[in-house]
N, C-alpha and C positions, 0 to 999 in steps of 0.2 A: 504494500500500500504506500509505503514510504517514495519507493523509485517511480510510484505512479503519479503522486503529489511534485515531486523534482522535479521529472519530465514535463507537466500542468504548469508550472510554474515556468520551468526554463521558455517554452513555447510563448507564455504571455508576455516574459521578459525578450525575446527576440522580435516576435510580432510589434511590440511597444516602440522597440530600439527600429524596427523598418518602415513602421506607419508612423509615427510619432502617438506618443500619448497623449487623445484630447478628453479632455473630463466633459460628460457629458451631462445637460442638463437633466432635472426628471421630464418635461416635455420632450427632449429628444430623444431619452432612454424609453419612454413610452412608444415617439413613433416606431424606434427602432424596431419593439418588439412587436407592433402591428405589422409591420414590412416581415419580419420572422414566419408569425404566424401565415403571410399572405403566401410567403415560398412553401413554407411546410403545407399548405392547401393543394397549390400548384404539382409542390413533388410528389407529392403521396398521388396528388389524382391521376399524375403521367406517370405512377411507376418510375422515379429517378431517385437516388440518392440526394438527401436534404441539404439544399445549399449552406452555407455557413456565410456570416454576412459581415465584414469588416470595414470600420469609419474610417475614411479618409479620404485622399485626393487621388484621383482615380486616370487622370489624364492631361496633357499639356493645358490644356484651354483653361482649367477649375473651375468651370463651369457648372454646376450642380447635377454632372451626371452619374450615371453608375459602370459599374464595369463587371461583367461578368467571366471569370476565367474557366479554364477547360479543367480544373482543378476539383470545383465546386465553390471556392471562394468568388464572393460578390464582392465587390468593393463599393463602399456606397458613400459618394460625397455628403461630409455635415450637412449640405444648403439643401437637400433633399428632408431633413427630418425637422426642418422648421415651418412654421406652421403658414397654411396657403390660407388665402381671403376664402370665403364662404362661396361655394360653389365651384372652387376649381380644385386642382386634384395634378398629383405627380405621381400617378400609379402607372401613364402609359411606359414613360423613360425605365421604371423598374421590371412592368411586365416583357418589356421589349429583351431587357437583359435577360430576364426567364426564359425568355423565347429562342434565344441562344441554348441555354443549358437543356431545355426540355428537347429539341432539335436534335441537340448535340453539331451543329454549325456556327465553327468559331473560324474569323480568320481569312474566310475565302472571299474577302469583297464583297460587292454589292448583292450577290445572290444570297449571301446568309443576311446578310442586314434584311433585305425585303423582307424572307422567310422569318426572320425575328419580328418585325411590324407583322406581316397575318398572323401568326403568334399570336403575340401582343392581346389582340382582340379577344380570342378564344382567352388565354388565361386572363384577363380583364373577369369573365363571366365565370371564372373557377377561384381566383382568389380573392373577389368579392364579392361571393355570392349576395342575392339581396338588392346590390350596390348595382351593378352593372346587368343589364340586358344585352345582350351581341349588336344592338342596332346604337345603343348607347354606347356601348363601347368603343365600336366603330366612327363613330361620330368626335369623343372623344380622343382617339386615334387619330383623325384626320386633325382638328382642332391643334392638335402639339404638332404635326407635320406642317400643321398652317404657320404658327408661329416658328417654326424652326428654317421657313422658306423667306417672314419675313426679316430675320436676322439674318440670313442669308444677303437676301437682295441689300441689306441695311450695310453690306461688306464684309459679315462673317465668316470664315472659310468654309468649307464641304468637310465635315467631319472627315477622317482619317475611315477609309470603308466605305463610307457613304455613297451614293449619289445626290446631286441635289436635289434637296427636299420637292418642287415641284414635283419630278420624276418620282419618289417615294409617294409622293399621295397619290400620282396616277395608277403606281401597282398595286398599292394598296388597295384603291377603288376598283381594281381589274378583279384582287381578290375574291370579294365581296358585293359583285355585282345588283345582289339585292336590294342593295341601299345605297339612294341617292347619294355623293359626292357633292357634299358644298366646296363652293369655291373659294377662294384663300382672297 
């Protein structure tokens, strides 16, 4: 029991020493473990091994996104676990990561990013249940690709993978032909 507390230990002391140690507040220790609970929704209903979900900066930009490895480790920007105005929601940017692991397509360009957006939407309706209908979800989905086009046009680069967002909401909408495609 002793070499299994060291080990527990050495881990959180190396983890600490590579992401930096942020002290989190009780707000953000709560969303955290609603984002917990939302993967352990998702992995158990796709059959995958439970992601494990680690605070920090996850990419050049710092932008508040998340990043999902082929590991099982998420990495999940602080500015994702603070709190959003009344009615909006940063579930797609975390389902999108899921959509990778649940896949299992990390890595290959623009074909796995797409396949993580159709994703997205389905585990939207599985890790919130309740929350999310598929047509809301999708909606939602298109919504963050709206805004991620007009950051875009505003000079922001094409994520690393990515294509530009225009192009993502048109496959998206190819996806999911069912439902209307608003326009950005």
């Amino acid at each position: 029991m002793l070499k299994l507390l060291t080990a527990v230990a050495l881990l959180v002391a190396v983890v600490s020493a590579l992401t930096g140690c942020a002290t989190l507040t009780p707000a953000q220790r709560t969303a955290l473990a609603d984002y917990q609970q939302f993967a352990n929704r998702v992995t158990q209903h796709y059959g995958r091994p439970e992601v494990q979900i680690m605070v920090g900066t996850s990419n050049a930009y710092g932008d508040g996104v998340s990043l999902m490895r082929p590991d099982g480790w998420m990495v999940l920007s602080p500015t994702l676990l603070e709190p959003v105005a009344p009615g909006r929601s940063r579930d797609f940017g975390f389902a999108h990561e899921l959509g990778h692991w649940v896949t299992g397509r990390f890595g290959c360009g623009p074909a796995c990013e797409a396949d993580a957006n159709a994703e997205a939407v389905r585990i939207l309706v599985v890790g919130r249940p309740g929350v999310w209908t598929e047509q809301k979800a999708f909606n939602h989905s298109i919504s963050f690709l709206c805004g991620t086009k007009s950051r875009q046009e505003a000079g922001r680069p094409v994520t690393k993978n990515h294509l530009p967002a225009a192009q993502e909401i048109a496959d998206l909408a190819a996806h999911y032909t069912q439902y209307p495609a608003k326009t950005c």
